[in-house]
C-alpha positions in Angstrom: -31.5 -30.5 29.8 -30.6 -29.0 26.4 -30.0 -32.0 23.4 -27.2 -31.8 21.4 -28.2 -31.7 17.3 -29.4 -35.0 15.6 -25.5 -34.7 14.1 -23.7 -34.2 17.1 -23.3 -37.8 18.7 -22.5 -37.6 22.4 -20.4 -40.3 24.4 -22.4 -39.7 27.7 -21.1 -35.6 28.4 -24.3 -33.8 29.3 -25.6 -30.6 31.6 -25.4 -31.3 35.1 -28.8 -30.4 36.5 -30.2 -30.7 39.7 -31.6 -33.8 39.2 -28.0 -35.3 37.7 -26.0 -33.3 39.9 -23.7 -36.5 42.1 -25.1 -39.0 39.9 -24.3 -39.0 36.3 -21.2 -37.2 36.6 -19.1 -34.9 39.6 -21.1 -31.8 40.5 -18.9 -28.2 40.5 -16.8 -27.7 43.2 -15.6 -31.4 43.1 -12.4 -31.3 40.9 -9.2 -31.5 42.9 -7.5 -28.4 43.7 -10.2 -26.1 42.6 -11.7 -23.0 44.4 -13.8 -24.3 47.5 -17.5 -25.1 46.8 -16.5 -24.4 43.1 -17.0 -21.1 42.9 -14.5 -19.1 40.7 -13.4 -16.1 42.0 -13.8 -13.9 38.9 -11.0 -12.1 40.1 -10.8 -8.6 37.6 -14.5 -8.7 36.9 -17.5 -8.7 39.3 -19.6 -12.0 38.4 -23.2 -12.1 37.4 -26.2 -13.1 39.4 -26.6 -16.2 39.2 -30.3 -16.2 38.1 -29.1 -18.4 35.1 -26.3 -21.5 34.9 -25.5 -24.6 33.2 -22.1 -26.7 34.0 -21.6 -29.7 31.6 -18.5 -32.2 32.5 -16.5 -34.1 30.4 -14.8 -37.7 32.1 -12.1 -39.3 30.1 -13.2 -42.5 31.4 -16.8 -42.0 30.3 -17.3 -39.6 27.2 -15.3 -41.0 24.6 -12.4 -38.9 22.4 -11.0 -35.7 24.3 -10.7 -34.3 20.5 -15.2 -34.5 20.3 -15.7 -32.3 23.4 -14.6 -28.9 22.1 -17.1 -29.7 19.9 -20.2 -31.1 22.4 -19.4 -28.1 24.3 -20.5 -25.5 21.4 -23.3 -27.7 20.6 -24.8 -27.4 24.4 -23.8 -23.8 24.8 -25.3 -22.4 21.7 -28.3 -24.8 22.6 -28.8 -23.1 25.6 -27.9 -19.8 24.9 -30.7 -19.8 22.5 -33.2 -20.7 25.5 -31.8 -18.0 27.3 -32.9 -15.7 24.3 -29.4 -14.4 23.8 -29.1 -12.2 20.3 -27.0 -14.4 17.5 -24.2 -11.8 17.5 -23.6 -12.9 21.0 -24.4 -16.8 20.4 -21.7 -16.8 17.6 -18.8 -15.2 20.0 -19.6 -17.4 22.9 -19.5 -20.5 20.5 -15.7 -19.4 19.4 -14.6 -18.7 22.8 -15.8 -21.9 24.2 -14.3 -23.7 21.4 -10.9 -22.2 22.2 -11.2 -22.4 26.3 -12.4 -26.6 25.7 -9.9 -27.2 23.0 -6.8 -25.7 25.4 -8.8 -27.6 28.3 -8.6 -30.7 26.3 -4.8 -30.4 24.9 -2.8 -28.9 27.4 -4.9 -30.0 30.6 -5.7 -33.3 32.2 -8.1 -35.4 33.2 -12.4 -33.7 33.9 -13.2 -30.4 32.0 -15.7 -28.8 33.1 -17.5 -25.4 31.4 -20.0 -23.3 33.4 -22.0 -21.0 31.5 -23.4 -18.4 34.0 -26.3 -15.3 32.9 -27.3 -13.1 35.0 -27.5 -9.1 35.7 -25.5 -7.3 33.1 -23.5 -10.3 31.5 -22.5 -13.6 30.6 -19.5 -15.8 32.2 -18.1 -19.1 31.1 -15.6 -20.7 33.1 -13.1 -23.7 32.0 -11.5 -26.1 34.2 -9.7 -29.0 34.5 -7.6 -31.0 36.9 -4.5 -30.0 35.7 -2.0 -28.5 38.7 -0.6 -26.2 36.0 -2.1 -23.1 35.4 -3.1 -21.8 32.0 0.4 -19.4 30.2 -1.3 -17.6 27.3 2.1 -18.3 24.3 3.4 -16.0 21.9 3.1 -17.5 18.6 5.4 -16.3 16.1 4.0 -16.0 12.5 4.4 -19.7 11.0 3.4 -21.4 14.0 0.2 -22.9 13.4 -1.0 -22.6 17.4 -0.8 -20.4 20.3 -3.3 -17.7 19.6 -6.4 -19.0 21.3 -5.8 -16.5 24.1 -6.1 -13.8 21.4 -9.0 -14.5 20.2 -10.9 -15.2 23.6 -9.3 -11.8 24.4 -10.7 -10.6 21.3 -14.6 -11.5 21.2 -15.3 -11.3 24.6 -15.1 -8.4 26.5 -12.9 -9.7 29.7 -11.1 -12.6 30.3 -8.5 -14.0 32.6 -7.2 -17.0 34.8 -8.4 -17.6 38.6 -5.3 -18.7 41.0 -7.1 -22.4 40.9 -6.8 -22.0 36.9 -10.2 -21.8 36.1 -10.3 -19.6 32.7 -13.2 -17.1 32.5 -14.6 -14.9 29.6 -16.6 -12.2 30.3 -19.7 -10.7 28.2 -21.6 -7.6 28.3 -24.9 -8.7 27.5 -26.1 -5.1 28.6 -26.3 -3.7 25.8 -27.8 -6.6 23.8 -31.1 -7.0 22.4 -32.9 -10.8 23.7 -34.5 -12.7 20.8 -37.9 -14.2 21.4 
């Protein structure tokens, strides 16, 4: 189970592994009105093989201020992407685009979020969920607003991205093309 930093202090949010999975918090599939099984349907991008996956969940009743998970949630990714061996270039963009997917999670949705980081094949998926019955509207921020281009930049560092009819978000990235560190 990847540890956050020494300076990251967690609430109780952690990777859901097989040996947590129904116990210490909901396992995938079991947010209301979410794809059956919780599998996202990727739909615009074939998704990976999934030779490689973590899924950390976040309960309002359990793990503390909503405004600290965007922030747990880049701690564990990086964490693990780092395991994985995946080059810093692509750490670094996956780290911004999970902070943008958690951080819209967290202040436009309700109740669980829920990130899945998925590696396999040719690329790199991470989905966002929560239990919201709205789905995501990407916002056209004029040029004092201070919010409403989080879209953008997922758009921007990742090479795919979109919303699932359950409104899962997903970013897509070619790992392909990119070196593994050892």
């Amino acid at each position: 189970m990847p540890a956050l930093p020494p300076s990251t202090k967690s609430r109780g949010a952690h990777p859901v592994t097989p040996a947590t999975a129904g116990t210490a918090r909901p396992a995938p599939g079991t947010l209301p009105g979410r794809s059956p099984g919780g599998k996202s349907s990727g739909a615009g991008h074939p998704g990976p093989s999934r030779r490689r996956a973590l899924t950390l969940v976040f309960a309002p009743s359990t793990d503390g201020d909503r405004l600290l998970w965007p922030r747990e949630a880049r701690a564990v990714a990086v964490e693990q992407l780092k395991r994985w061996g995946m080059p810093d270039g692509l750490r670094d963009r996956v780290e911004l685009v999970v902070s943008e997917l958690v951080t819209n999670a967290v202040s436009h949705g309700e109740g669980r979020v829920t990130m899945c980081l998925t590696a396999g094949g040719a690329g790199l998926r991470v989905t966002v969920a929560d239990e919201s019955p709205l789905l995501p509207v990407p916002r056209d921020a004029g040029p004092d607003q201070e919010n409403g281009r989080g879209l953008l930049l997922v758009a921007g560092y990742s090479n795919d991205y979109g919303v699932d009819p359950d409104g899962t978000v997903w970013a897509w990235f070619d790992t392909a093309a990119q070196p593994a560190t050892t």
